[in-house]
N, CA and C atoms as an extended XYZ file, in Angstrom:
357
Properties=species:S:1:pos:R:3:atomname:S:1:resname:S:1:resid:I:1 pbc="F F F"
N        76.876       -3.119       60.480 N   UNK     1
C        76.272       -2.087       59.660 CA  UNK     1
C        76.284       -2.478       58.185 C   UNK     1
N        77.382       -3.218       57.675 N   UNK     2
C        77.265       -3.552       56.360 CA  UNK     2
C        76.389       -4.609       56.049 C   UNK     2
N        75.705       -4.917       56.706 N   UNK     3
C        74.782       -6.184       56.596 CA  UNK     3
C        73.661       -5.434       56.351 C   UNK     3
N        73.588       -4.099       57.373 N   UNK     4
C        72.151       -3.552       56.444 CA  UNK     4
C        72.252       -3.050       55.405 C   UNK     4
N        72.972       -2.885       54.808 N   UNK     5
C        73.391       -1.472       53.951 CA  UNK     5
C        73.422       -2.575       52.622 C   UNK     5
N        73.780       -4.044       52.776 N   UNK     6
C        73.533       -5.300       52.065 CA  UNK     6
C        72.306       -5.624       51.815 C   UNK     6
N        71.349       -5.710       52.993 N   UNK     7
C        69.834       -5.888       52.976 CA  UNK     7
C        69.228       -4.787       52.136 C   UNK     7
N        69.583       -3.437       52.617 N   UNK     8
C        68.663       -2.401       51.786 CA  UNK     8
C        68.741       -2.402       50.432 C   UNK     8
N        70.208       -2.887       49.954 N   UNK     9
C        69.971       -2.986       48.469 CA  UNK     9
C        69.523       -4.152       48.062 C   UNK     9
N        69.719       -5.184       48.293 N   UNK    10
C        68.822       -6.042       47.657 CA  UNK    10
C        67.351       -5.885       47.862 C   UNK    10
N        66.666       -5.329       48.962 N   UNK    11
C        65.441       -4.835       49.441 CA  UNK    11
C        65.051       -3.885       47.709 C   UNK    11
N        65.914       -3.075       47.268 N   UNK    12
C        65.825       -1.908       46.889 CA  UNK    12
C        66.241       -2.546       45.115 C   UNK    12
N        66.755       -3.488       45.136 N   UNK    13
C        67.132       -4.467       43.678 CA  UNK    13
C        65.461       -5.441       43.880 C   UNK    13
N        64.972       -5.796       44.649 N   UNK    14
C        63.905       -6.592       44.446 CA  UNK    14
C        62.380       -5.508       43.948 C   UNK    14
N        62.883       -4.172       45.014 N   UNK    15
C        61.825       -3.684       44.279 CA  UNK    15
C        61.590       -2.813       43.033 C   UNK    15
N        63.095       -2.652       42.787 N   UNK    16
C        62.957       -2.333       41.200 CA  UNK    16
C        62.575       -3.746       40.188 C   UNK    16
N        62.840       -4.517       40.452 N   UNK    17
C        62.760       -5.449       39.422 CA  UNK    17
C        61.212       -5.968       39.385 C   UNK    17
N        60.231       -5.624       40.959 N   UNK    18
C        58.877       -6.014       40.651 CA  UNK    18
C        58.270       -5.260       39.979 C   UNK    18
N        58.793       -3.620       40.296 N   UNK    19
C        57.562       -2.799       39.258 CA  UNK    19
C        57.945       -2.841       38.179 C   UNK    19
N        59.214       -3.065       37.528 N   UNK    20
C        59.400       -3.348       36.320 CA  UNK    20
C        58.404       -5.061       35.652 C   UNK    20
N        58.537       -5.905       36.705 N   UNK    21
C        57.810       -7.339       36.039 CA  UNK    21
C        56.586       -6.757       36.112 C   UNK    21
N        55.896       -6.316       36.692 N   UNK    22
C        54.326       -5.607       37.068 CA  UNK    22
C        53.903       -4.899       35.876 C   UNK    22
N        55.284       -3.939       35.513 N   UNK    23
C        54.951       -3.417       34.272 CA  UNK    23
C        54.635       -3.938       32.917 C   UNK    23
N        55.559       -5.438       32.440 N   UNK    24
C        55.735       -6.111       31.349 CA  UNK    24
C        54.726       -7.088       31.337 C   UNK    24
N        54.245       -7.128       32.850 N   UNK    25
C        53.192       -8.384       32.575 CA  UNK    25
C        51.790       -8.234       33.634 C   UNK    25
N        51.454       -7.225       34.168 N   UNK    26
C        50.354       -6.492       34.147 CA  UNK    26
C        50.261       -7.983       35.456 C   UNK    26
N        50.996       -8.304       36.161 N   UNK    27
C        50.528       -8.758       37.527 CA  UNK    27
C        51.866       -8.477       38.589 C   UNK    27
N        51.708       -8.521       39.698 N   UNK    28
C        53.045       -8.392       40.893 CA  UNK    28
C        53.521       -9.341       41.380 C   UNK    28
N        55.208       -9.742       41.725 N   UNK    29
C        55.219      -10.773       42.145 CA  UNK    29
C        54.113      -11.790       43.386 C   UNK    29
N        54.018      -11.239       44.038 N   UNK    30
C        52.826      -11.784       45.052 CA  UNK    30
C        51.795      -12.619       44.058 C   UNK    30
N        51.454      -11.994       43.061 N   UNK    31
C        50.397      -12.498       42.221 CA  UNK    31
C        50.808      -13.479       41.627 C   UNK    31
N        51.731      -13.165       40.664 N   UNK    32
C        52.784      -14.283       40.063 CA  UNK    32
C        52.577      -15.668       41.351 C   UNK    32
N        53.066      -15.794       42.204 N   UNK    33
C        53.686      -16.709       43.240 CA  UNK    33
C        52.530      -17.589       43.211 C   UNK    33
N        51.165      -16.804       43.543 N   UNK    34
C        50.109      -17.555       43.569 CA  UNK    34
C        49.660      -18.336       42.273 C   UNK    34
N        49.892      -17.984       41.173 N   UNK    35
C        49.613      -18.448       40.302 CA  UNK    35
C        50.480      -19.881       39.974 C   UNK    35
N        51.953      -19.245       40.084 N   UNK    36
C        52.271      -20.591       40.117 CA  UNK    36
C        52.676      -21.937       41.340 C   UNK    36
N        52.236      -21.458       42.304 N   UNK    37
C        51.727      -21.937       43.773 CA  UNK    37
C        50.601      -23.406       43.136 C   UNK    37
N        49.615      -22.636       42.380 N   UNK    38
C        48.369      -22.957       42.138 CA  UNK    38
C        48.529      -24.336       40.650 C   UNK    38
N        49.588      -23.279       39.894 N   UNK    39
C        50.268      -24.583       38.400 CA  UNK    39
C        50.737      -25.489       39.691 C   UNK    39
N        52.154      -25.802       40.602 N   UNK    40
C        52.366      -26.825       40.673 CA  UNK    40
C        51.705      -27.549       41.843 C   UNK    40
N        50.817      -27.247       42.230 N   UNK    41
C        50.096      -27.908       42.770 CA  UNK    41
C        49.252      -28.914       42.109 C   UNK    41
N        48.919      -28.782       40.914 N   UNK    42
C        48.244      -29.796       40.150 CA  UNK    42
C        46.508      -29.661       40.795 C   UNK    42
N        46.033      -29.139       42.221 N   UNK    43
C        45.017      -29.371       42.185 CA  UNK    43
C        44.453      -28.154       42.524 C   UNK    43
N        43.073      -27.941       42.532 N   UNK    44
C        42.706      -26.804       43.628 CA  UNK    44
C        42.932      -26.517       45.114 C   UNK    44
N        43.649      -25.209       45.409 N   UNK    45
C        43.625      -25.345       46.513 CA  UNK    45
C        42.727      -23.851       47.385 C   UNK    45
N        43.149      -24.392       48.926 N   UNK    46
C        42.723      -23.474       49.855 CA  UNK    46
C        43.410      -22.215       50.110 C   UNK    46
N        42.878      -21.294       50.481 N   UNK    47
C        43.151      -19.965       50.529 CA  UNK    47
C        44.370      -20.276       51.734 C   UNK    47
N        43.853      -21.204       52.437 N   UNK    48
C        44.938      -21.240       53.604 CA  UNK    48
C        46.341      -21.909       52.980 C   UNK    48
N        46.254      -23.087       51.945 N   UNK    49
C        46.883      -23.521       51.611 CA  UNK    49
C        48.037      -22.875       51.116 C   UNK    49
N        47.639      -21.708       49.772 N   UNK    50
C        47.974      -20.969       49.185 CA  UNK    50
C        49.034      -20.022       50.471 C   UNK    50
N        48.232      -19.657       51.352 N   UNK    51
C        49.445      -18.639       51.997 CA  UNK    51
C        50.526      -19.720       52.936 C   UNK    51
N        50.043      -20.665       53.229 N   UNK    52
C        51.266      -21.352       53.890 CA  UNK    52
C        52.276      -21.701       52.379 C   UNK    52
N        52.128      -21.924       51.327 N   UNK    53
C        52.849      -22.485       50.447 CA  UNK    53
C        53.432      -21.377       49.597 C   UNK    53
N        52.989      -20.349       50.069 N   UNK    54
C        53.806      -18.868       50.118 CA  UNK    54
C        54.637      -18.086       50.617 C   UNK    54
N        54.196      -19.010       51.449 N   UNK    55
C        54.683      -17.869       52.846 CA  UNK    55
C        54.043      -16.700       53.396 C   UNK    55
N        53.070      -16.532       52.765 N   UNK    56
C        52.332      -15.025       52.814 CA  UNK    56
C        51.661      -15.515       53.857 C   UNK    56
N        51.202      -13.967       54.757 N   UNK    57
C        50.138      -14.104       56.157 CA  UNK    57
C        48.817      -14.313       55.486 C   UNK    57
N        47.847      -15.177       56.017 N   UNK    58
C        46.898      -15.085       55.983 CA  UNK    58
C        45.847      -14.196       55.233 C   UNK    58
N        46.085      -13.264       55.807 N   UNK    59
C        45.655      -12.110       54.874 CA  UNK    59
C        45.995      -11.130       53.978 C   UNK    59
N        46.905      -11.589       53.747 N   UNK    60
C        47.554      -10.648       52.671 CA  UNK    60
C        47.363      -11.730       51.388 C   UNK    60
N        47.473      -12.854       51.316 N   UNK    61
C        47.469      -13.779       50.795 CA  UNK    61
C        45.493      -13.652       50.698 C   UNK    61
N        44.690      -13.686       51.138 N   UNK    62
C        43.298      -13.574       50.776 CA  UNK    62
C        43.157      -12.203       49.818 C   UNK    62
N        44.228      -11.159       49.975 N   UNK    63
C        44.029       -9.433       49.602 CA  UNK    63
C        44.779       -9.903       47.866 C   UNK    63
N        46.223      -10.631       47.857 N   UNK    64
C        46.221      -11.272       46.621 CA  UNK    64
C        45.646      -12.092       45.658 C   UNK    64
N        45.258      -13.206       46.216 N   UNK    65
C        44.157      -14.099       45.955 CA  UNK    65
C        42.774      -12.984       44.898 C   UNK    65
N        42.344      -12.337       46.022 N   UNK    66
C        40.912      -11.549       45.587 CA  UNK    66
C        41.849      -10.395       44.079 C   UNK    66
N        42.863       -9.812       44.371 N   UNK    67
C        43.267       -9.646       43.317 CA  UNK    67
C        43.530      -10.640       41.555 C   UNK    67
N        44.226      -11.825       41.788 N   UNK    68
C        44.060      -12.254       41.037 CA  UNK    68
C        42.808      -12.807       40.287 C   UNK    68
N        41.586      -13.266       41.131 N   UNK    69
C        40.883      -13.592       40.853 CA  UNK    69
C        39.730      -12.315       40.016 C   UNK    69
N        39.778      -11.341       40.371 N   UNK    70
C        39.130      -10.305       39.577 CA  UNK    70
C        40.345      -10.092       37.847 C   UNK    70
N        41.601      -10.048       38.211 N   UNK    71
C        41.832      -10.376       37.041 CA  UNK    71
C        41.426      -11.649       35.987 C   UNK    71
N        40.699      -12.343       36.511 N   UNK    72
C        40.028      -13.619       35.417 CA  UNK    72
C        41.454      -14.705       35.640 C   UNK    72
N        41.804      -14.907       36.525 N   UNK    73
C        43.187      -15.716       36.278 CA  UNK    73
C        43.567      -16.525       37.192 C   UNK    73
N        42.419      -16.896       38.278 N   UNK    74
C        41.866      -17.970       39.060 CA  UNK    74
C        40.805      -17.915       39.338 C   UNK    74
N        39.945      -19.236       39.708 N   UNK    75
C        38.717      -19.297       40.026 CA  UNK    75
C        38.284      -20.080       41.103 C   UNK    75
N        37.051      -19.950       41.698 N   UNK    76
C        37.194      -20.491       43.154 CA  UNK    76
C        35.610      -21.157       43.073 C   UNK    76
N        35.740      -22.417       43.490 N   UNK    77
C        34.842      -23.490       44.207 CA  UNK    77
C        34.650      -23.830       45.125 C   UNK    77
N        32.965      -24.552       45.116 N   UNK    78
C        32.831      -24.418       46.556 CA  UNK    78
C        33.165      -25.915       47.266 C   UNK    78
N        33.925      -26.491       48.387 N   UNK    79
C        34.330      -27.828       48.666 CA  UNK    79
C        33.087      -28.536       48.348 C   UNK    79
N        33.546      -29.950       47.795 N   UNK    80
C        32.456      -30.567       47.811 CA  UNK    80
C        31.729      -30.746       49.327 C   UNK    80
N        32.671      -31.176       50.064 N   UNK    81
C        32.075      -31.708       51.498 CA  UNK    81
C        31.528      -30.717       52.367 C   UNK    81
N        32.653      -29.735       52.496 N   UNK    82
C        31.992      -28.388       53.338 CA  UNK    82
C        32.136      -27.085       52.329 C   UNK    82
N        30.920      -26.366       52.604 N   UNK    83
C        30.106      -26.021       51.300 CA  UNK    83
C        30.702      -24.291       51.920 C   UNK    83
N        31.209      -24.104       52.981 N   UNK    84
C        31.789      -22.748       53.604 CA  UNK    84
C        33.168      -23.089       52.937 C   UNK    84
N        33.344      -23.800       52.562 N   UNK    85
C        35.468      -24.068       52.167 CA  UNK    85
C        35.475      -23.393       50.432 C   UNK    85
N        36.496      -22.668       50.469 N   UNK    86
C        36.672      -22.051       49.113 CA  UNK    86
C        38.138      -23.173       48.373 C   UNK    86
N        37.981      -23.359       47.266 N   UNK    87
C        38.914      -24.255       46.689 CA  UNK    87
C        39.455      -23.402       45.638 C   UNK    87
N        40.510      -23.167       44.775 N   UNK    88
C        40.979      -21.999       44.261 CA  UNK    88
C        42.184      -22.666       42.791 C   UNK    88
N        41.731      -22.516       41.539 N   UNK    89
C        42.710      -22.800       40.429 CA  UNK    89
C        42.664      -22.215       39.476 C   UNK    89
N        43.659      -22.151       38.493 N   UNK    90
C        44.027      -21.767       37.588 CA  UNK    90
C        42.495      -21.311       36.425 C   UNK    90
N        42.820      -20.730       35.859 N   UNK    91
C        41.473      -20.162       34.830 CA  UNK    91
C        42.403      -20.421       33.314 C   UNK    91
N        41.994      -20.930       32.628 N   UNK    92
C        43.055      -21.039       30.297 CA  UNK    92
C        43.325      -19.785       30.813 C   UNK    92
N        42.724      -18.115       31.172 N   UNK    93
C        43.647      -17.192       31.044 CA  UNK    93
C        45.022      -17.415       32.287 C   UNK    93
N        44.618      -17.395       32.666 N   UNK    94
C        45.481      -17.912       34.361 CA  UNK    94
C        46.853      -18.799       33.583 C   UNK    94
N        46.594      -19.713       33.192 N   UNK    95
C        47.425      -20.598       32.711 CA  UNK    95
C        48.165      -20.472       31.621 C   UNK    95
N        47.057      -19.384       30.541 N   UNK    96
C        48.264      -18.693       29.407 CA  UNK    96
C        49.148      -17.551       30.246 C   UNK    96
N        48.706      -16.738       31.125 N   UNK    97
C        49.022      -15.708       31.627 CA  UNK    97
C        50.748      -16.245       32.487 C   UNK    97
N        50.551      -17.360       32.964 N   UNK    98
C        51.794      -18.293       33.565 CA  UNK    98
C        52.573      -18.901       32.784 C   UNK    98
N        51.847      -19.073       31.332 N   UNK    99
C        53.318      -19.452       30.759 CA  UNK    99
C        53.737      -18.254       29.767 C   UNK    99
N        53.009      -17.056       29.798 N   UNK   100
C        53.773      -15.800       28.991 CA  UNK   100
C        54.830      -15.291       30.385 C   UNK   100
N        54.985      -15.635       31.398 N   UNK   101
C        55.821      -14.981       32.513 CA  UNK   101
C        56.833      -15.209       32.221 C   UNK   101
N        57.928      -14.728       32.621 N   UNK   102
C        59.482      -15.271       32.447 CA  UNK   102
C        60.360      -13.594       32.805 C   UNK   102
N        61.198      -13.876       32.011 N   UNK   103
C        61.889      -12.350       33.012 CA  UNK   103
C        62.776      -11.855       31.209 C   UNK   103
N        62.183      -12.294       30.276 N   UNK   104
C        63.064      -12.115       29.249 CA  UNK   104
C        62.249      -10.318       29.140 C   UNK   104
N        61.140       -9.812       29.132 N   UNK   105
C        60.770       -8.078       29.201 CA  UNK   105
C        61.355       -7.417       30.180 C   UNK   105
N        61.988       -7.802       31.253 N   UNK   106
C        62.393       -7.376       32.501 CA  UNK   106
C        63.906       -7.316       32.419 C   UNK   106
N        64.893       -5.903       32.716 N   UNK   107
C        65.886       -6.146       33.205 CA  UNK   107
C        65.989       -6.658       34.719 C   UNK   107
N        66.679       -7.752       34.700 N   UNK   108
C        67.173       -7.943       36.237 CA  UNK   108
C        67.925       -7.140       36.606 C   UNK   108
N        68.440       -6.284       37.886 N   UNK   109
C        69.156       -5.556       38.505 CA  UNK   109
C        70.280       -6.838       38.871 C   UNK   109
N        71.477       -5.858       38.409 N   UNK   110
C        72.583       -6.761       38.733 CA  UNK   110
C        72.951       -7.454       39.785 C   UNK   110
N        72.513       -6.955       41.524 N   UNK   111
C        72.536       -7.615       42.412 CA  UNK   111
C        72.042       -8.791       42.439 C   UNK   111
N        70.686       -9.030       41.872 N   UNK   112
C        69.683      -10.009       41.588 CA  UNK   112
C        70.500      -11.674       40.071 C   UNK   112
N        71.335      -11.054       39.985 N   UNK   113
C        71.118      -11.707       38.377 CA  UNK   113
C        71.939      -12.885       38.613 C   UNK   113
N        72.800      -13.275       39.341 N   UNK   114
C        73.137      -14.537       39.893 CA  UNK   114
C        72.162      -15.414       40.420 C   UNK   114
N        70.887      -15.348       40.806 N   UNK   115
C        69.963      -15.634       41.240 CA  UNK   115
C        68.887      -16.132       39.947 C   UNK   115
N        68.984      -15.889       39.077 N   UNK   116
C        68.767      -16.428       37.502 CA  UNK   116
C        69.174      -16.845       36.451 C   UNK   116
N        70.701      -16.859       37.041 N   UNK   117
C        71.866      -17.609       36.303 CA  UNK   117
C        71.427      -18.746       35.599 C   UNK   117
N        71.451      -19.810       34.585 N   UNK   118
C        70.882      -21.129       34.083 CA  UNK   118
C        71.803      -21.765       34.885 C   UNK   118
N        71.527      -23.283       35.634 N   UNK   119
C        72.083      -23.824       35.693 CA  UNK   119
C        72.769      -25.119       35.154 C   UNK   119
């Protein structure tokens, strides 16, 4: 039982600390992830790519994706070779928008804050 009661708060420390980052920087972690999914990748990638290198399902990862991209903060091409393949990177706002991120507007919840410790 104490293992859930462990899970729910960190469940419950992660989601205070997203609507707070959501708040300071006008995207959600999910969004965040993709963005910088997309920085260290160095190239454009696939929608599929993007959710395996997320972890995100398939489609939830296309439902983020289409979010960020209406924010102006990725942009999507069409493969050179196959002209149905969507290719997906960073936008100058995208890329200023990734390096204003950080967690210095955000309190971390104390459960969380070992987890951002410097090392």
């Amino acid at each position: 039982m104490k293992s859930i009661c462990t899970m729910r708060d960190i469940y419950k420390a992660i989601s205070s600390f997203e609507a707070e980052f959501e708040k300071a920087y006008q995207v959600s972690l999910n969004e965040a992830m993709v963005l910088c999914t997309l920085n260290e990748a160095k190239k454009p990638l696939t929608s599929s790519s993007i959710a395996e290198r997320t972890e995100m399902k398939t489609s939830h990862a296309s439902k983020v994706i289409r979010s960020v991209e209406e924010k102006g903060l990725i942009e999507r091409e069409l493969g050179s070779t196959d002209k149905r393949q969507m290719f997906f990177s960073l936008t100058p706002i995208g890329k200023k928008r990734l390096e204003d991120l950080g967690c210095e507007k955000v309190v971390i919840p104390e459960l969380l804050q070992p987890l951002f410790a410097k090392k």
